[in-house]
VEXDREN-2710 file (C-alpha; in Angstrom, 1 decimal):
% VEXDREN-2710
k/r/px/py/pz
1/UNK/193.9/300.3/225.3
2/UNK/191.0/299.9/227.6
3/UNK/191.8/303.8/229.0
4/UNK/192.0/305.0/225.4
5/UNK/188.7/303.4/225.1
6/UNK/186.6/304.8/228.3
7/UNK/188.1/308.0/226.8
8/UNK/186.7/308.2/224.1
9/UNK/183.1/306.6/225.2
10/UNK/183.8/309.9/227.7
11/UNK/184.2/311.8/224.1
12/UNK/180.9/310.3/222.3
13/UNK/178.6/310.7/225.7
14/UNK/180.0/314.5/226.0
15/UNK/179.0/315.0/222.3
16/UNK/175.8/313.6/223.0
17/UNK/174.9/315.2/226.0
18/UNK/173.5/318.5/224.1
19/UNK/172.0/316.8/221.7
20/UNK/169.6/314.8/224.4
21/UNK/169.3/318.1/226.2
22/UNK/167.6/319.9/223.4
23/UNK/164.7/318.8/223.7
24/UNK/164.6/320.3/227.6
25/UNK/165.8/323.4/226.8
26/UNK/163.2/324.2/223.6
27/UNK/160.6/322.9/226.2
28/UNK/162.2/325.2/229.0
29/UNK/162.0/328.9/227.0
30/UNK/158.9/327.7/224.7
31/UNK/157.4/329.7/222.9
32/UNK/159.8/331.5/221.1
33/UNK/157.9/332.5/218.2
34/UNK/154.2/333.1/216.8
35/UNK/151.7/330.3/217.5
36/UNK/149.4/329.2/215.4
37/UNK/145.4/328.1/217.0
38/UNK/143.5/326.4/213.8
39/UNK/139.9/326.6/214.3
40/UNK/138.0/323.9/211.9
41/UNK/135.2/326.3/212.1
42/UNK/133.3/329.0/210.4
43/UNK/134.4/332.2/212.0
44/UNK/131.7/334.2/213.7
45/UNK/129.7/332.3/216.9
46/UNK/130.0/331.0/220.3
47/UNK/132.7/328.3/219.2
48/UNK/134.5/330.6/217.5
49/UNK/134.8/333.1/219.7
50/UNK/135.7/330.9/222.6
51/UNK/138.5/329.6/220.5
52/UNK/139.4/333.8/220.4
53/UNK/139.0/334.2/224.0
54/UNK/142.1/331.6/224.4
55/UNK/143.9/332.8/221.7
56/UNK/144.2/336.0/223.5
57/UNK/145.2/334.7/227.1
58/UNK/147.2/332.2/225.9
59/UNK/149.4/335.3/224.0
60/UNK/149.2/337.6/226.9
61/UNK/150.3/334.7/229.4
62/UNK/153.4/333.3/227.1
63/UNK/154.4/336.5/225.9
64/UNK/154.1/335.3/222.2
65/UNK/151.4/336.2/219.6
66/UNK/148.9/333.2/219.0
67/UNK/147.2/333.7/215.5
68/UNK/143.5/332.1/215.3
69/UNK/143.5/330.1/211.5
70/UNK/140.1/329.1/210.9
71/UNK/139.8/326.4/208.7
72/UNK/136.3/325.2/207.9
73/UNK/135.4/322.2/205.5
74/UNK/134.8/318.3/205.7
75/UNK/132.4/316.7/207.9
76/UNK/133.6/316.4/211.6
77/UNK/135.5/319.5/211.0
78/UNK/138.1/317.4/209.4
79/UNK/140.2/319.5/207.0
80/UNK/141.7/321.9/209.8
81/UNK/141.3/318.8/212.6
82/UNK/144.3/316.7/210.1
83/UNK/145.8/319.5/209.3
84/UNK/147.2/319.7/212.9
85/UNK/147.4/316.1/213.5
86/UNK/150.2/316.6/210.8
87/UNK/151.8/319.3/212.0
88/UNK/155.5/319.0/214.3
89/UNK/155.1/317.9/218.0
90/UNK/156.4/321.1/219.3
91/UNK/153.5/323.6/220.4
92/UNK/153.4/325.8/217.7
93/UNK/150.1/324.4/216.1
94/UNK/147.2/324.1/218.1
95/UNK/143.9/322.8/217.2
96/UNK/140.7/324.3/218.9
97/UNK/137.4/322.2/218.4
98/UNK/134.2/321.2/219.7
99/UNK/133.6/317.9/221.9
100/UNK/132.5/315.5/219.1
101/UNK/135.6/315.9/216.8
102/UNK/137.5/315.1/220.1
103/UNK/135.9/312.2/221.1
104/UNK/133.8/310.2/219.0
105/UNK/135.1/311.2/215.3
106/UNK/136.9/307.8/214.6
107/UNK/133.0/305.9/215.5
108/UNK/131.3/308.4/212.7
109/UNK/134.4/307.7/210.4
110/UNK/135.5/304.3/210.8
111/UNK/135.9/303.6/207.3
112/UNK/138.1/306.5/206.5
113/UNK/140.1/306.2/209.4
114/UNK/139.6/309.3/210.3
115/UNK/140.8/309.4/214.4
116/UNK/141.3/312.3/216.9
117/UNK/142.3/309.9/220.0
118/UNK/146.1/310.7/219.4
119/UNK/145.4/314.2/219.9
120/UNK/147.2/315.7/223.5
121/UNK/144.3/317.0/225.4
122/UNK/145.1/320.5/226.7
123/UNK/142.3/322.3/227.9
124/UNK/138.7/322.4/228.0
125/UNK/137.6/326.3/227.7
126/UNK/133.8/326.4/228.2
127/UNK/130.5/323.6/228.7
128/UNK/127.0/324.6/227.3
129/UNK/123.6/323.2/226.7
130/UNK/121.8/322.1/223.6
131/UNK/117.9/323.1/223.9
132/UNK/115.2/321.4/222.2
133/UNK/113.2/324.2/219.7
134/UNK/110.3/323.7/218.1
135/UNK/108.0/325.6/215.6
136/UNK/106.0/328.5/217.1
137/UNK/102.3/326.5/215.8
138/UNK/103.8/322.5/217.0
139/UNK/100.7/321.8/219.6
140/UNK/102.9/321.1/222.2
141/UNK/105.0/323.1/224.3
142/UNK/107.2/320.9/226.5
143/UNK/109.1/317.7/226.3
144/UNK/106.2/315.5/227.4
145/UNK/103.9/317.0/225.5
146/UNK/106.2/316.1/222.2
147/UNK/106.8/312.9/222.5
148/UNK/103.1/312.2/223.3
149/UNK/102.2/313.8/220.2
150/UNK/104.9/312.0/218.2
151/UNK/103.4/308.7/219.8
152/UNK/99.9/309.4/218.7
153/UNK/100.8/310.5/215.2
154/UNK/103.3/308.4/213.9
155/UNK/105.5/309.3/211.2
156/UNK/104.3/313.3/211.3
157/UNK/106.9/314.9/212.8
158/UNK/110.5/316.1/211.6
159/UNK/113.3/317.5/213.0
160/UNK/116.5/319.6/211.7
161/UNK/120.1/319.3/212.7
162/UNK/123.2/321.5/211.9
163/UNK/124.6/318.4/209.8
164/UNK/125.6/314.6/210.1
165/UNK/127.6/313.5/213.3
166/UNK/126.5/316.8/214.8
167/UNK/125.4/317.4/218.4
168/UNK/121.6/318.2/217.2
169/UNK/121.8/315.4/215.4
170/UNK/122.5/313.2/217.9
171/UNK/120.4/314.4/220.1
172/UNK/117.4/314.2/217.8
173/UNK/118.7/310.0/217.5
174/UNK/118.9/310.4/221.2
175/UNK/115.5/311.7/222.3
176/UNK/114.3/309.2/220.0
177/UNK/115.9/306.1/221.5
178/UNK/115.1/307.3/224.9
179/UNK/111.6/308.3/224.4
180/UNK/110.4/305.7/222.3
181/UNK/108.9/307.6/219.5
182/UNK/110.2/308.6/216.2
183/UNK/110.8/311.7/213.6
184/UNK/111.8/311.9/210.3
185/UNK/115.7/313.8/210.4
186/UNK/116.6/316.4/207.9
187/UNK/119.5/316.9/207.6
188/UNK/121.5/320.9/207.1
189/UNK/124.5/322.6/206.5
190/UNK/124.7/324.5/209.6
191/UNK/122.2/326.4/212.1
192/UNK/121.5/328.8/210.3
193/UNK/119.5/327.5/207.5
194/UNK/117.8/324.9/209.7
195/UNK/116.6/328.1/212.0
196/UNK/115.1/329.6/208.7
197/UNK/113.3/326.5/208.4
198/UNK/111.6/326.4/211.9
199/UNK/110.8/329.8/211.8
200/UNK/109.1/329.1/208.5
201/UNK/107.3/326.3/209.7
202/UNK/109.4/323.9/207.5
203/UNK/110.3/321.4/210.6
204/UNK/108.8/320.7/213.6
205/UNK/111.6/320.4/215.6
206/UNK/115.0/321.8/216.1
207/UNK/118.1/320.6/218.9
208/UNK/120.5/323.9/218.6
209/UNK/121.5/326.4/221.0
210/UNK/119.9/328.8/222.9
211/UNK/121.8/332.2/222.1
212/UNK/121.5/332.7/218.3
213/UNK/117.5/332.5/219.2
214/UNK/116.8/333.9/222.2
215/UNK/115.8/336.8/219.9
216/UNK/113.1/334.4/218.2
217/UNK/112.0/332.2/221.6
218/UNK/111.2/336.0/223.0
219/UNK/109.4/337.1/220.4
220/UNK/107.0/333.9/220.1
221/UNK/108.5/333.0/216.7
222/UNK/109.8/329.0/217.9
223/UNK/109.4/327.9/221.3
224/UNK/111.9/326.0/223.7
225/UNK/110.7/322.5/224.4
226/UNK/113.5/321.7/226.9
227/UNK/117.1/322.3/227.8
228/UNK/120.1/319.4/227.5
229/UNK/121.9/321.0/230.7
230/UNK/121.8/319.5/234.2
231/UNK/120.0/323.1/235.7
232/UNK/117.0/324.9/234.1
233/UNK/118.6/327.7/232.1
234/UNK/117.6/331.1/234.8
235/UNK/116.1/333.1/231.9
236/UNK/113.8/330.4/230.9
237/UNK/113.0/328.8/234.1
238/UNK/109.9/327.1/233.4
239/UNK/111.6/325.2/230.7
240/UNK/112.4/321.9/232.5
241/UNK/115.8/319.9/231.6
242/UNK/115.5/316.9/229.4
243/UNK/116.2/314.9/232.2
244/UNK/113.4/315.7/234.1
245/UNK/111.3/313.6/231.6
246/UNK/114.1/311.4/230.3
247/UNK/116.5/310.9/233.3
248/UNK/119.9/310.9/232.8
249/UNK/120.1/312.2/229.3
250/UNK/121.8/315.2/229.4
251/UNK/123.1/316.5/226.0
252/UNK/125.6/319.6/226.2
253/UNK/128.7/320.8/224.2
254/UNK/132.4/322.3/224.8
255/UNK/134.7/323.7/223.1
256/UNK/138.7/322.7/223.6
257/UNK/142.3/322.9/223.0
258/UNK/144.4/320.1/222.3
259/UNK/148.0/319.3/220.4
260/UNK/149.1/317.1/217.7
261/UNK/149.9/313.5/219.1
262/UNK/153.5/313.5/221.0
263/UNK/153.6/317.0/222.2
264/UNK/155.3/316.7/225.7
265/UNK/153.4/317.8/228.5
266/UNK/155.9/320.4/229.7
267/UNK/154.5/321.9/227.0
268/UNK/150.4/321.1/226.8
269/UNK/150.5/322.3/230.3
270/UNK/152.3/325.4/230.0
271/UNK/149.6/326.1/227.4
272/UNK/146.9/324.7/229.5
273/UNK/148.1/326.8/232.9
274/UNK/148.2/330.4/230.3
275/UNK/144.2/329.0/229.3
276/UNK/143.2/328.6/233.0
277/UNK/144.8/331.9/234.1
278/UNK/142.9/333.6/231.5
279/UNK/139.4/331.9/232.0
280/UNK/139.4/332.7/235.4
281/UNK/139.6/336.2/235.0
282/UNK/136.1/338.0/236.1
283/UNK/135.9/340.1/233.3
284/UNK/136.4/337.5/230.7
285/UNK/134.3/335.0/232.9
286/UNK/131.2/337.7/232.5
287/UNK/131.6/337.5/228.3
288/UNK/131.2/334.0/228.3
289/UNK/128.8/333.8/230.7
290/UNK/126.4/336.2/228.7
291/UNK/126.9/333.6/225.8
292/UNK/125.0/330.7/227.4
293/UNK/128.3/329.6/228.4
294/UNK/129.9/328.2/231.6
295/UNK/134.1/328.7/231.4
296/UNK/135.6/325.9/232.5
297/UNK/139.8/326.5/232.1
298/UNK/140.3/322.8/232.4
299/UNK/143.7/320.2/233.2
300/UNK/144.7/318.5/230.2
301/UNK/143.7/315.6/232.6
302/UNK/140.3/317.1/233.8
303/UNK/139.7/316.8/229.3
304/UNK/140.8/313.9/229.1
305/UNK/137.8/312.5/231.6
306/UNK/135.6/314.6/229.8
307/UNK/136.6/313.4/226.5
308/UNK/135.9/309.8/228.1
309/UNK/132.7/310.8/229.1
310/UNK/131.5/311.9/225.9
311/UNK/132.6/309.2/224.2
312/UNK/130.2/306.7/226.6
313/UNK/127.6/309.3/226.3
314/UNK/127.4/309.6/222.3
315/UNK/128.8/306.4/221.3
316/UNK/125.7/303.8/222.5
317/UNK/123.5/306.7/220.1
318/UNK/126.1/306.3/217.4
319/UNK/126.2/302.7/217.1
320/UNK/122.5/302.4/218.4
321/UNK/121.2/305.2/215.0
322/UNK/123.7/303.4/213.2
323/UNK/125.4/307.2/211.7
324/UNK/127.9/306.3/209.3
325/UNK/129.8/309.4/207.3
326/UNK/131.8/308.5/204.7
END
């Protein structure tokens, strides 16, 4: 009896064996089929086009097609962000999205428990600047100069932002909180309009990003105030960081590749390796250079410090502004 029964444990662990083993092996030859990279942006832009850059290395490095899906809609990018969240463990859904929906997301959404932290950090693809804008007739052109004038008019000045929870937006609370002096926010949906605005004289002032208005800046339409990075951008090089007046505030943005919560790493850093293959390349280093962009081609672990640093960056202005979306 006690043979018959190590015999047949023998059978059931035998049986089992490929069962456990799948896993491996789907790991090991991954991908085998078409990928999908869901953008929860517009297309068109720097974002989106980073988001393109990776699709395309990632494709040519696994040998597999990776389709970008762009789903816009809901505040903190949040129909295509859960749409991945959902989707199977396995690779084959992808989310591509900028730094605030990756780290702070769950302080801006407590309520609807809306939370990005299970996400599997894969790769961060590129790191640029925010630049404070203002109106071509504000009477001051530099940071200083700003917040003095805020300080001696109280209450006249406004500034625009691309929409609640946004970078600009948090910058605007930021610049603020750090320079003692307020504005009145008005909120958009998007740049674009918010650029109509300041070019129209609308608002005063205007956090975005330099390359959709370089054209304007050039032409004497809005002028740049200051820059969010940690160097002076070298085309503008008389524009002095916001640091230089407000040290330590540093306000920038990045664009990255993560995978819905439990994807094994054999497979985030397959994924992430094809990404920092591609990024490194001169050629493709050169377009997103010209974008205002610095490539980065990061470790899912190099993201993950990034996504920590973001969150202690943004989350005191959060909680501090009190920003709420519901």
């Amino acid at each position: 009896m006690p043979h018959a029964i190590i015999k047949l444990g023998a059978a059931i662990l035998a049986l089992g064996a490929p069962l456990t083993a799948l896993p491996a092996q789907a790991q090991a030859t991954y991908p085998t089929r078409v990928i999908t990279m869901v953008v929860p942006l517009p297309a068109g832009g720097t974002a989106d086009l980073l988001c393109r850059f990776a699709a395309e290395k990632v494709g040519a490095a696994l040998g597999q097609q990776v389709v970008v899906e762009n789903r816009p809609g809901g505040a903190g990018a949040r129909v295509g962000t859960e749409q991945v969240q959902r989707s199977a463990p396995d690779g084959y859904t992808l989310l591509c999205a900028p730094q605030l929906t990756l780290s702070i997301a769950y302080l801006m959404f407590g309520k609807s428990g809306y939370d990005t932290r299970n996400l599997e950090p894969v790769s961060v693809l590129a790191t640029y600047p925010l630049v404070v804008l203002a109106r071509g007739g504000l009477p001051a052109d530099n940071l200083p100069e700003l917040i003095a004038y805020a300080r001696a008019n109280p209450g006249k000045l406004n500034y625009g932002h691309q929409g609640k929870g946004n970078t600009g937006h948090l910058l605007g609370e930021n610049l603020m909180l750090k320079g003692n002096f307020r504005m009145t926010e008005i909120p958009y949906r998007g740049s674009a309009p918010a650029i109509n605005d300041l070019l129209a004289g609308t608002i005063d002032i205007l956090p975005d990003y330099l390359l959709v208005n370089k054209q304007h800046i050039e032409a004497g339409k809005m002028k740049l105030l200051a820059t969010g990075g940690r160097e002076r951008l070298k085309d503008y090089p008389t524009a002095a960081t916001i640091a230089e007046t407000l040290p330590g505030l540093y306000a920038d943005t990045w664009m990255a590749v993560a995978a819905p919560p439990g994807t094994p790493k054999e497979i985030t850093r397959k994924v992430s390796d094809a990404i920092a293959q591609g990024f490194n390349d001169p050629a493709l280093r050169k377009r997103i250079l010209a974008l205002e962009a610095e490539p980065r081609g990061s470790t899912p672990e190099q993201m993950r410090d990034l996504v920590r640093h973001s969150l202690e960056t943004w989350g005191p202005v959060v909680e501090a502004a009190k920003i709420s979306i519901n």
